[in-house]
N, C-alpha and C positions, 0 to 999 in steps of 0.2 A: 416643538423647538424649531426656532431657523436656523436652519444651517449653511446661508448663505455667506456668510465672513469666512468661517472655517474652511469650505470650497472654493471661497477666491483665493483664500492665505494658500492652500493646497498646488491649486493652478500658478500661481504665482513663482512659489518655491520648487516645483516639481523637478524634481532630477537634483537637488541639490542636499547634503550631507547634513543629515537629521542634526546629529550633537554640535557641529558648527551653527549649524540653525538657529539652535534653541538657545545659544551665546549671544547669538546678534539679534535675534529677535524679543530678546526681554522685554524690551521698553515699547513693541507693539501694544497698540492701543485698541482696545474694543473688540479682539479676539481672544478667546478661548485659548492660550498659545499651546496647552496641553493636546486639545483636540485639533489644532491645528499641524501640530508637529504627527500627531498621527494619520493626514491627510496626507502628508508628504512621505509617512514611511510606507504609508500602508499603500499607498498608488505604485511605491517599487516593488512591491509584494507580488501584487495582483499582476505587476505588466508579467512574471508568466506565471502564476499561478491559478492567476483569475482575469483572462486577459477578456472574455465581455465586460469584465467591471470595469476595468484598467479605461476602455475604451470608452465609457460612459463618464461626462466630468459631473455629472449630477451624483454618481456612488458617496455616500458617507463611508469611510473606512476606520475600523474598531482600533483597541489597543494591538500593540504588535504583538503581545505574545498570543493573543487573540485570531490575528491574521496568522502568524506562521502554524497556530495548530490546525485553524480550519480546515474542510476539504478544498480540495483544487477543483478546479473546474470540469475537469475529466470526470476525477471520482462521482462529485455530485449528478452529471451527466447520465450515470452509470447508473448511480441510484432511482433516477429517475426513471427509469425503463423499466423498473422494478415497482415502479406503483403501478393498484391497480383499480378497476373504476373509477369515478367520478369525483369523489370528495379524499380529504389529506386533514390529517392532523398530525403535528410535528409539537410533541408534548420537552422537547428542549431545542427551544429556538435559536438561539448561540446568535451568534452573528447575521444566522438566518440565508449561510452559503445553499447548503442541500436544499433548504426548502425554497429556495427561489426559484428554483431550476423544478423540485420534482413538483412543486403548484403549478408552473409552466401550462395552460390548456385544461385546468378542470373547475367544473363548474363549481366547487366550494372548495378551501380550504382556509384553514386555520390555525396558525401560530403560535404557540405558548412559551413565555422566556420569564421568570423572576427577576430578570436585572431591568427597573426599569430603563436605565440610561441606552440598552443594547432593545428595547422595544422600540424607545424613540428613531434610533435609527434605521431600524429594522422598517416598519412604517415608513418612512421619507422612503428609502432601497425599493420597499415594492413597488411606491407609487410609479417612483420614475423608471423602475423596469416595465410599468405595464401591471401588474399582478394584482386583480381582484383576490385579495386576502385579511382575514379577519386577525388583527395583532390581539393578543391577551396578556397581560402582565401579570402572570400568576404563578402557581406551583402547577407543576405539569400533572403531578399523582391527584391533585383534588381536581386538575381539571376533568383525570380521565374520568373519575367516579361519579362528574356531575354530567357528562357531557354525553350527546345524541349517539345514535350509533354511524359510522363513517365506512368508507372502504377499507382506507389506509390509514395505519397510524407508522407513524416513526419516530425512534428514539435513541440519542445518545447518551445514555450516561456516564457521570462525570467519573473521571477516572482516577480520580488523586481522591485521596485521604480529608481528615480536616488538619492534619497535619503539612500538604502537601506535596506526600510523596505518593506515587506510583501504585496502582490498585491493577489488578487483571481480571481477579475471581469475580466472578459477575456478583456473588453476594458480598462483595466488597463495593464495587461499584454504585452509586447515588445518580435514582433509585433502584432497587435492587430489580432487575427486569425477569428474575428465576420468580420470585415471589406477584409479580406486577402479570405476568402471562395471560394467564388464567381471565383476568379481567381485561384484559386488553384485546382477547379472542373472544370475547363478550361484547365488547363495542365496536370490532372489524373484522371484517374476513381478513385480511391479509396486516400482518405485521412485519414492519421490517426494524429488524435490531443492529443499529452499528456496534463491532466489541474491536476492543485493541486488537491489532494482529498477532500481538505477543501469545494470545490466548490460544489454549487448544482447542479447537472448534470442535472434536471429539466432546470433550467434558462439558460445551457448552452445550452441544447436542443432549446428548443425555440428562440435562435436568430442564432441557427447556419441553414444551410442548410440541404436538404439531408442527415439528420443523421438518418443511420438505423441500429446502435450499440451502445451502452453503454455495458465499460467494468470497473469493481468497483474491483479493484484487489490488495487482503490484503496480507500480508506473516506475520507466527508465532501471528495471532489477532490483526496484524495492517493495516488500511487500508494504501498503500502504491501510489499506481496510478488511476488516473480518465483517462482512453480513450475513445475518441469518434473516431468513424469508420464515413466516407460519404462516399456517394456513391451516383457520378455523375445522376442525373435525379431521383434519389429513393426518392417514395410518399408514403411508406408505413409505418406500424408500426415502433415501435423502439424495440428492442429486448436489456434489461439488461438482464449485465453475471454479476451474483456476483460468484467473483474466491478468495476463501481463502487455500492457498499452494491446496493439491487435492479435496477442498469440493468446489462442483458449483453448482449456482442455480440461472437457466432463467425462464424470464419472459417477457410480454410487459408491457412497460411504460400504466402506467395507470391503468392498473387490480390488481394492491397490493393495491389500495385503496379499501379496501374490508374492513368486520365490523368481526371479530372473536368473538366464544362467550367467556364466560365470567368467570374467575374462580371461584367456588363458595364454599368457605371458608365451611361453614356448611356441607357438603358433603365427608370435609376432616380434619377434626379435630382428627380425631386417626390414621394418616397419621405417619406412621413407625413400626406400627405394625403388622396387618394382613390386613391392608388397603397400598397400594402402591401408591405411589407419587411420579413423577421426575420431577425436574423444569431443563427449556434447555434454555439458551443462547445462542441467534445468533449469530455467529460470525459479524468481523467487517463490513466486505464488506454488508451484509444483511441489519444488521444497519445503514450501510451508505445510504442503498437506500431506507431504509422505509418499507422493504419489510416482517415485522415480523408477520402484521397480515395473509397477505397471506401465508407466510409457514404455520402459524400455522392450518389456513384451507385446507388447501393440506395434514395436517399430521393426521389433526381430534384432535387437539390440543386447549387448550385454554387459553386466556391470562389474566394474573394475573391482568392487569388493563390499559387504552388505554396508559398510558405516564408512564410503567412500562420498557417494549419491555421485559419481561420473561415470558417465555410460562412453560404449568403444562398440564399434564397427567400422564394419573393410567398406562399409558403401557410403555413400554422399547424402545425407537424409536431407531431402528440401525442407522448405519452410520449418526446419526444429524450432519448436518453443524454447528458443535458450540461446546461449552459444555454443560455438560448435568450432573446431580448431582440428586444422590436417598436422599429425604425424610426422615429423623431418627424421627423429629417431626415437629408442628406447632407451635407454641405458639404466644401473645400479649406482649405488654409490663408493664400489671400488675405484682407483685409482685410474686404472686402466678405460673405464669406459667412460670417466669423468673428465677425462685426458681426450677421447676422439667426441664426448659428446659437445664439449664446450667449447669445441676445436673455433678460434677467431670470434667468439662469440665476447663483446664487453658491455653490451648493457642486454637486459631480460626483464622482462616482467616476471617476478617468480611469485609463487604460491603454492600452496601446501593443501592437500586432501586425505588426513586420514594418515600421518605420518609424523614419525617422532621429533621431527625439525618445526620449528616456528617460520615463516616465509622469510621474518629479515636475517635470522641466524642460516638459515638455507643457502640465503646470497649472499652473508659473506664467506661461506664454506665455498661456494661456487667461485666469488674474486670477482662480483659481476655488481654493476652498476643498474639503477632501476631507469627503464623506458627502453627506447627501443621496439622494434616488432618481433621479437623471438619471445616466443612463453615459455615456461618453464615450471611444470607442475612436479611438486613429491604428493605421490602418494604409495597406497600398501595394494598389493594384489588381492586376492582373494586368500589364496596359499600365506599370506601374511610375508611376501618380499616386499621390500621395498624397492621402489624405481623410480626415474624420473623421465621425463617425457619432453620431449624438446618439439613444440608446436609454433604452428603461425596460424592464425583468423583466416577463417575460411570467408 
Protein backbone atom coordinates (compact mmCIF):
# COMPACT_ATOMS: atom_id res chain seq x y z
CA UNK A 1 0.00 0.00 0.00
CA UNK A 2 1.22 3.73 -0.32
CA UNK A 3 1.16 5.60 2.09
CA UNK A 4 2.37 8.63 0.87
CA UNK A 5 -1.07 10.98 0.85
CA UNK A 6 -2.03 9.82 4.40
CA UNK A 7 1.59 11.13 5.60
CA UNK A 8 1.41 14.25 3.86
CA UNK A 9 -2.41 14.77 5.07
CA UNK A 10 -0.67 13.69 8.77
CA UNK A 11 2.32 16.39 8.18
CA UNK A 12 -0.01 18.84 7.12
CA UNK A 13 -2.56 18.86 9.96
CA UNK A 14 -0.11 17.90 12.80
CA UNK A 15 -0.84 19.55 15.95
CA UNK A 16 -4.26 20.34 15.04
CA UNK A 17 -7.87 18.96 16.79
CA UNK A 18 -8.65 15.36 15.28
CA UNK A 19 -12.93 15.89 15.46
CA UNK A 20 -12.54 19.53 14.01
CA UNK A 21 -10.47 17.81 11.38
CA UNK A 22 -12.59 15.41 10.32
CA UNK A 23 -15.57 18.30 9.85
CA UNK A 24 -13.47 20.30 7.63
CA UNK A 25 -11.76 17.73 5.94
CA UNK A 26 -14.78 15.66 4.42
CA UNK A 27 -14.58 16.91 1.06
CA UNK A 28 -10.66 16.03 0.91
CA UNK A 29 -9.97 14.37 -2.22
CA UNK A 30 -7.84 11.27 -2.80
CA UNK A 31 -7.03 10.53 0.76
CA UNK A 32 -7.94 7.95 2.92
CA UNK A 33 -9.59 10.58 5.52
CA UNK A 34 -9.99 7.75 8.06
CA UNK A 35 -6.30 6.85 8.08
CA UNK A 36 -5.51 10.19 7.66
CA UNK A 37 -7.17 11.41 10.73
CA UNK A 38 -5.29 8.62 12.51
CA UNK A 39 -1.92 10.11 11.25
CA UNK A 40 -2.77 13.17 12.95
CA UNK A 41 -3.96 11.47 16.32
CA UNK A 42 -1.70 9.16 16.54
CA UNK A 43 1.69 11.51 15.98
CA UNK A 44 0.11 13.33 19.42
CA UNK A 45 0.17 9.87 20.97
CA UNK A 46 3.61 9.02 20.13
CA UNK A 47 5.21 12.63 20.74
CA UNK A 48 5.48 11.12 24.49
CA UNK A 49 4.75 7.96 24.34
CA UNK A 50 6.64 6.89 21.27
CA UNK A 51 8.63 9.80 20.92
CA UNK A 52 11.44 7.80 18.13
CA UNK A 53 8.36 7.36 16.20
CA UNK A 54 6.89 10.87 16.76
CA UNK A 55 10.40 11.96 15.42
CA UNK A 56 10.34 9.94 12.21
CA UNK A 57 7.69 11.64 9.49
CA UNK A 58 7.93 8.43 7.51
CA UNK A 59 5.99 6.30 10.83
CA UNK A 60 2.46 5.10 9.75
CA UNK A 61 0.35 5.26 12.95
CA UNK A 62 -2.66 2.57 13.73
CA UNK A 63 -6.21 3.45 15.04
CA UNK A 64 -6.15 5.20 18.32
CA UNK A 65 -7.43 2.89 20.57
CA UNK A 66 -4.63 0.91 19.07
CA UNK A 67 -2.03 3.50 19.79
CA UNK A 68 -3.20 4.30 23.40
CA UNK A 69 -2.99 0.55 24.38
CA UNK A 70 0.31 -0.27 22.82
CA UNK A 71 3.50 -0.21 24.70
CA UNK A 72 5.44 2.98 25.12
CA UNK A 73 8.69 3.32 24.29
CA UNK A 74 10.29 2.75 27.63
CA UNK A 75 8.44 -0.56 28.16
CA UNK A 76 9.19 -1.87 24.71
CA UNK A 77 13.00 -0.81 25.41
CA UNK A 78 12.71 -2.88 28.56
CA UNK A 79 11.62 -5.84 26.72
CA UNK A 80 14.11 -5.76 24.60
CA UNK A 81 16.87 -6.38 26.85
CA UNK A 82 15.15 -9.40 27.58
CA UNK A 83 15.68 -10.99 24.33
CA UNK A 84 18.01 -13.39 23.83
CA UNK A 85 20.42 -14.74 21.00
CA UNK A 86 20.13 -13.99 17.71
CA UNK A 87 16.64 -14.68 16.00
CA UNK A 88 12.86 -13.17 17.34
CA UNK A 89 9.64 -14.29 16.73
CA UNK A 90 6.68 -12.07 17.87
CA UNK A 91 3.66 -14.51 17.18
CA UNK A 92 1.07 -11.30 17.85
CA UNK A 93 2.34 -8.48 15.99
CA UNK A 94 -0.19 -5.58 16.94
CA UNK A 95 0.94 -2.58 15.79
CA UNK A 96 4.42 -4.04 15.86
CA UNK A 97 5.71 -1.22 18.91
CA UNK A 98 7.73 -4.19 20.96
CA UNK A 99 8.90 -5.90 18.09
CA UNK A 100 10.58 -3.01 16.50
CA UNK A 101 12.64 -2.09 19.24
CA UNK A 102 13.29 -6.04 20.63
CA UNK A 103 14.34 -6.92 16.35
CA UNK A 104 16.58 -3.82 16.86
CA UNK A 105 20.47 -5.70 15.91
CA UNK A 106 19.47 -9.51 15.23
CA UNK A 107 20.33 -11.34 12.63
CA UNK A 108 16.48 -12.85 11.90
CA UNK A 109 13.42 -11.97 12.99
CA UNK A 110 9.94 -12.45 12.38
CA UNK A 111 6.52 -11.01 12.60
CA UNK A 112 3.25 -12.49 12.80
CA UNK A 113 -0.17 -10.29 13.05
CA UNK A 114 -3.90 -11.61 11.50
CA UNK A 115 -4.97 -8.22 10.73
CA UNK A 116 -3.94 -7.75 7.30
CA UNK A 117 -4.34 -3.96 7.30
CA UNK A 118 -1.86 -3.70 10.73
CA UNK A 119 0.85 -6.04 8.46
CA UNK A 120 0.72 -3.48 5.80
CA UNK A 121 1.86 -0.95 8.11
CA UNK A 122 3.82 -2.78 10.15
CA UNK A 123 6.04 -3.66 6.87
CA UNK A 124 6.21 0.16 5.61
CA UNK A 125 7.36 0.91 10.05
CA UNK A 126 10.27 -1.38 9.63
CA UNK A 127 11.53 -0.51 6.35
CA UNK A 128 11.80 3.12 7.29
CA UNK A 129 13.05 2.29 10.80
CA UNK A 130 15.89 0.20 9.25
CA UNK A 131 14.72 -3.41 10.42
CA UNK A 132 15.58 -6.45 8.50
CA UNK A 133 12.27 -8.28 9.32
CA UNK A 134 10.13 -11.00 7.90
CA UNK A 135 6.10 -9.57 8.13
CA UNK A 136 3.58 -12.72 8.11
CA UNK A 137 -0.01 -12.29 7.94
CA UNK A 138 -1.34 -15.19 9.67
CA UNK A 139 -2.55 -16.90 12.91
CA UNK A 140 0.37 -16.72 15.38
CA UNK A 141 -0.57 -20.57 17.02
CA UNK A 142 -0.34 -22.25 13.27
CA UNK A 143 2.54 -20.18 12.84
CA UNK A 144 4.22 -21.51 16.06
CA UNK A 145 3.39 -25.19 14.97
CA UNK A 146 4.71 -24.77 11.54
CA UNK A 147 7.75 -22.65 12.24
CA UNK A 148 11.87 -23.39 12.64
CA UNK A 149 13.18 -23.24 15.91
CA UNK A 150 14.35 -19.50 17.17
CA UNK A 151 15.88 -17.97 20.31
CA UNK A 152 13.03 -15.94 21.17
CA UNK A 153 9.61 -15.96 20.99
CA UNK A 154 7.18 -13.26 22.29
CA UNK A 155 3.66 -13.05 22.81
CA UNK A 156 0.68 -10.81 23.76
CA UNK A 157 -2.46 -12.11 24.17
CA UNK A 158 -5.51 -10.60 23.64
CA UNK A 159 -7.10 -9.65 26.56
CA UNK A 160 -10.77 -9.02 26.12
CA UNK A 161 -13.27 -11.56 25.52
CA UNK A 162 -15.41 -11.91 22.07
CA UNK A 163 -17.72 -10.06 23.87
CA UNK A 164 -15.24 -7.24 24.65
CA UNK A 165 -14.82 -7.17 27.98
CA UNK A 166 -11.85 -7.60 30.14
CA UNK A 167 -10.05 -11.16 30.49
CA UNK A 168 -6.91 -11.70 33.21
CA UNK A 169 -6.81 -15.51 33.74
CA UNK A 170 -4.36 -16.45 31.21
CA UNK A 171 -6.86 -19.39 30.16
CA UNK A 172 -9.15 -16.76 29.21
CA UNK A 173 -6.78 -14.83 27.39
CA UNK A 174 -6.43 -15.50 23.09
CA UNK A 175 -4.25 -17.65 22.79
CA UNK A 176 -4.29 -19.48 25.77
CA UNK A 177 -0.30 -19.07 26.56
CA UNK A 178 -0.77 -21.97 29.90
CA UNK A 179 -1.76 -24.44 27.11
CA UNK A 180 0.64 -22.80 24.25
CA UNK A 181 4.08 -23.34 26.75
CA UNK A 182 5.01 -26.43 26.26
CA UNK A 183 5.33 -25.94 22.65
CA UNK A 184 6.66 -22.78 22.52
CA UNK A 185 9.75 -24.16 24.93
CA UNK A 186 9.93 -26.64 22.00
CA UNK A 187 10.67 -23.97 19.42
CA UNK A 188 12.85 -21.40 21.83
CA UNK A 189 14.92 -21.32 24.56
CA UNK A 190 13.71 -18.40 25.97
CA UNK A 191 10.02 -17.21 26.02
CA UNK A 192 8.88 -14.06 27.01
CA UNK A 193 4.96 -13.59 27.90
CA UNK A 194 3.48 -10.18 28.21
CA UNK A 195 0.16 -10.57 31.00
CA UNK A 196 -1.98 -7.72 32.26
CA UNK A 197 -0.72 -6.30 35.37
CA UNK A 198 -3.97 -6.91 37.00
CA UNK A 199 -2.93 -10.52 37.08
CA UNK A 200 -1.26 -12.28 40.01
CA UNK A 201 2.04 -13.43 38.75
CA UNK A 202 1.83 -15.88 41.58
CA UNK A 203 -1.03 -17.95 39.89
CA UNK A 204 0.64 -17.23 36.63
CA UNK A 205 3.89 -18.79 37.96
CA UNK A 206 2.34 -21.75 38.96
CA UNK A 207 0.74 -23.01 35.81
CA UNK A 208 3.27 -21.80 33.51
CA UNK A 209 6.61 -23.78 32.93
CA UNK A 210 10.12 -23.03 33.30
CA UNK A 211 9.45 -19.67 34.63
CA UNK A 212 12.79 -18.17 35.90
CA UNK A 213 11.76 -14.27 35.84
CA UNK A 214 9.12 -12.20 36.77
CA UNK A 215 9.30 -8.79 35.64
CA UNK A 216 6.63 -6.13 37.44
CA UNK A 217 7.37 -2.88 35.40
CA UNK A 218 5.55 0.58 36.45
CA UNK A 219 6.52 3.98 34.64
CA UNK A 220 5.68 7.59 36.54
CA UNK A 221 3.80 5.18 39.77
CA UNK A 222 1.80 3.02 37.56
CA UNK A 223 2.13 -0.35 37.25
CA UNK A 224 2.20 -0.86 33.48
CA UNK A 225 3.43 -4.59 32.29
CA UNK A 226 3.50 -8.08 33.92
CA UNK A 227 6.44 -10.34 31.96
CA UNK A 228 7.19 -13.60 32.53
CA UNK A 229 10.81 -14.83 31.02
CA UNK A 230 10.92 -19.18 30.52
CA UNK A 231 13.47 -20.69 30.07
CA UNK A 232 13.62 -24.04 28.30
CA UNK A 233 14.43 -27.00 30.98
CA UNK A 234 14.94 -24.19 33.97
CA UNK A 235 14.16 -25.83 37.62
CA UNK A 236 15.16 -23.23 39.68
CA UNK A 237 14.01 -20.15 41.61
CA UNK A 238 12.02 -17.36 40.21
CA UNK A 239 13.77 -14.26 40.39
CA UNK A 240 11.18 -10.91 40.62
CA UNK A 241 12.35 -7.50 39.09
CA UNK A 242 10.20 -4.93 40.37
CA UNK A 243 11.22 -1.86 37.74
CA UNK A 244 9.60 1.46 38.47
CA UNK A 245 11.30 4.12 35.46
CA UNK A 246 15.11 3.88 37.31
CA UNK A 247 14.18 2.35 40.82
CA UNK A 248 14.58 -1.78 40.98
CA UNK A 249 14.33 -4.26 43.35
CA UNK A 250 14.99 -8.10 43.08
CA UNK A 251 14.17 -10.85 44.80
CA UNK A 252 12.99 -14.55 44.78
CA UNK A 253 9.55 -15.43 44.67
CA UNK A 254 8.76 -16.39 47.98
CA UNK A 255 11.20 -14.71 50.60
CA UNK A 256 8.97 -11.40 50.65
CA UNK A 257 6.80 -13.46 52.69
CA UNK A 258 8.62 -12.20 55.58
CA UNK A 259 6.96 -10.60 58.99
CA UNK A 260 8.52 -6.70 59.57
CA UNK A 261 8.29 -5.33 62.84
CA UNK A 262 6.08 -3.05 63.80
CA UNK A 263 5.54 0.63 64.17
CA UNK A 264 5.11 1.65 67.42
CA UNK A 265 3.05 4.73 67.88
CA UNK A 266 4.17 5.64 71.56
CA UNK A 267 7.84 5.80 70.57
CA UNK A 268 6.87 8.64 68.25
CA UNK A 269 4.40 10.98 69.47
CA UNK A 270 6.57 14.12 69.27
CA UNK A 271 7.44 13.25 65.82
CA UNK A 272 8.35 16.78 64.01
CA UNK A 273 10.31 18.05 66.49
CA UNK A 274 13.56 17.02 67.79
CA UNK A 275 12.32 13.46 67.17
CA UNK A 276 12.47 12.56 63.22
CA UNK A 277 10.05 10.61 61.37
CA UNK A 278 9.81 9.53 57.59
CA UNK A 279 6.93 7.34 56.33
CA UNK A 280 7.93 5.83 52.63
CA UNK A 281 5.71 4.48 50.05
CA UNK A 282 6.60 1.73 47.78
CA UNK A 283 6.28 2.48 44.60
CA UNK A 284 3.78 0.68 42.27
CA UNK A 285 5.62 -2.27 40.90
CA UNK A 286 6.76 -3.27 44.83
CA UNK A 287 2.99 -3.15 45.60
CA UNK A 288 2.15 -5.18 42.95
CA UNK A 289 4.34 -7.92 44.15
CA UNK A 290 3.63 -7.84 47.80
CA UNK A 291 7.06 -7.08 48.34
CA UNK A 292 6.75 -4.21 51.18
CA UNK A 293 7.49 -6.10 54.19
CA UNK A 294 10.69 -7.36 52.85
CA UNK A 295 12.00 -3.92 51.66
CA UNK A 296 11.23 -2.79 54.78
CA UNK A 297 13.59 -5.50 56.47
CA UNK A 298 16.28 -4.98 54.01
CA UNK A 299 16.05 -1.20 54.89
CA UNK A 300 15.72 -1.79 59.02
CA UNK A 301 12.46 -0.13 58.50
CA UNK A 302 9.11 -0.73 60.03
CA UNK A 303 5.52 -1.00 58.94
CA UNK A 304 2.83 1.08 60.22
CA UNK A 305 0.44 -2.13 60.16
CA UNK A 306 0.26 -5.57 57.90
CA UNK A 307 -2.68 -4.18 55.49
CA UNK A 308 -1.32 -0.60 55.61
CA UNK A 309 1.81 -1.31 52.96
CA UNK A 310 3.57 2.39 54.62
CA UNK A 311 6.69 1.85 56.08
CA UNK A 312 8.18 4.54 59.14
CA UNK A 313 11.74 5.31 60.19
CA UNK A 314 13.70 7.93 62.34
CA UNK A 315 16.37 7.82 59.37
CA UNK A 316 16.58 9.51 55.84
CA UNK A 317 16.60 6.37 53.52
CA UNK A 318 18.48 7.69 50.10
CA UNK A 319 17.51 6.58 46.94
CA UNK A 320 13.93 4.77 48.35
CA UNK A 321 12.03 3.01 45.53
CA UNK A 322 9.02 5.12 46.22
CA UNK A 323 8.05 8.18 47.89
CA UNK A 324 9.06 9.16 51.02
CA UNK A 325 7.72 12.24 53.17
CA UNK A 326 9.23 13.84 56.68
CA UNK A 327 6.96 13.91 59.68
CA UNK A 328 5.85 17.58 60.84
CA UNK A 329 3.47 15.72 63.44
CA UNK A 330 1.20 12.66 64.63
CA UNK A 331 -2.00 13.18 65.73
CA UNK A 332 -5.62 11.02 66.34
CA UNK A 333 -8.83 11.91 65.33
CA UNK A 334 -9.86 13.50 68.75
CA UNK A 335 -10.59 16.92 68.89
CA UNK A 336 -7.85 18.04 70.60
CA UNK A 337 -5.18 16.88 68.50
CA UNK A 338 -7.09 17.67 65.34
CA UNK A 339 -7.36 21.26 66.71
CA UNK A 340 -3.04 21.62 67.10
CA UNK A 341 -2.61 19.17 64.07
CA UNK A 342 -4.38 21.24 61.48
CA UNK A 343 -3.25 24.32 63.35
CA UNK A 344 -3.29 27.30 59.94
CA UNK A 345 -3.27 24.44 57.62
CA UNK A 346 -6.19 25.28 54.48
CA UNK A 347 -5.34 23.22 51.65
CA UNK A 348 -3.68 19.22 51.96
CA UNK A 349 -3.28 16.81 49.98
CA UNK A 350 -5.05 13.99 51.97
CA UNK A 351 -5.22 10.31 51.74
CA UNK A 352 -6.08 7.33 53.35
CA UNK A 353 -4.17 3.91 54.11
CA UNK A 354 -5.92 1.31 55.84
CA UNK A 355 -8.59 3.37 57.59
CA UNK A 356 -12.21 3.69 58.02
CA UNK A 357 -12.51 7.23 56.27
CA UNK A 358 -12.49 7.53 52.44
CA UNK A 359 -9.73 10.51 51.38
CA UNK A 360 -12.60 12.95 50.23
CA UNK A 361 -14.92 12.25 53.42
CA UNK A 362 -11.44 12.61 55.53
CA UNK A 363 -11.02 16.30 54.13
CA UNK A 364 -14.01 17.41 54.63
CA UNK A 365 -13.90 16.15 58.32
CA UNK A 366 -10.64 18.02 58.32
CA UNK A 367 -12.40 21.73 56.64
CA UNK A 368 -9.40 21.54 54.21
CA UNK A 369 -9.11 22.26 50.68
CA UNK A 370 -7.02 19.90 48.02
CA UNK A 371 -3.45 21.11 46.90
CA UNK A 372 -1.02 22.70 48.75
CA UNK A 373 2.40 21.06 50.04
CA UNK A 374 1.09 19.56 53.35
CA UNK A 375 0.15 15.76 53.24
CA UNK A 376 -2.08 14.31 55.25
CA UNK A 377 -2.41 10.58 55.61
CA UNK A 378 -5.20 8.44 57.84
CA UNK A 379 -4.22 5.30 58.35
CA UNK A 380 -4.46 2.36 61.27
CA UNK A 381 -1.28 1.41 63.52
CA UNK A 382 -0.61 -1.90 64.06
CA UNK A 383 -2.48 -1.94 67.52
CA UNK A 384 -5.49 -1.00 65.16
CA UNK A 385 -5.50 3.04 66.20
CA UNK A 386 -6.11 5.24 64.07
CA UNK A 387 -3.92 8.49 63.33
CA UNK A 388 -3.06 10.85 61.17
CA UNK A 389 0.19 12.17 59.94
CA UNK A 390 0.84 15.63 58.85
CA UNK A 391 3.81 15.27 56.14
CA UNK A 392 5.75 17.22 53.57
CA UNK A 393 7.95 15.56 50.34
CA UNK A 394 11.03 14.89 51.23
Amino acid sequence: MDFNDILEFGREHRGEDVRALALKARSASGVDLTMGLQQVAGHRIAVDKLPLWAANDGIVYGPQLSMEQCSSQWTAEYKARLVEGNSLVDLTGGLGVDFSFMAAGLGHATYVERQENLCEIARHNFEVLGLKAQVVNGDGVEHLQEMAAVDTIYIDPARRDKAGNRVFALSDCTPDVSALAPLMLEKATTVIIKLSPMLDHRAAVSVLPCVQQVHIVSSRGECKELLLVLKRGYTGGVTVHCVNDSETMEFTLGSENVTAPSFALEEHENAGGDDALYMYEPNASIMKAGAYNLLAVRLGLTVMSADSHVLAGVRLVEDFPGRVMAVEAVGTMNKKDLKSLMAGVERANVAVRNFPLRAPELARRLKVKDGGDIFIMGTTTATGKHILLKMRRV
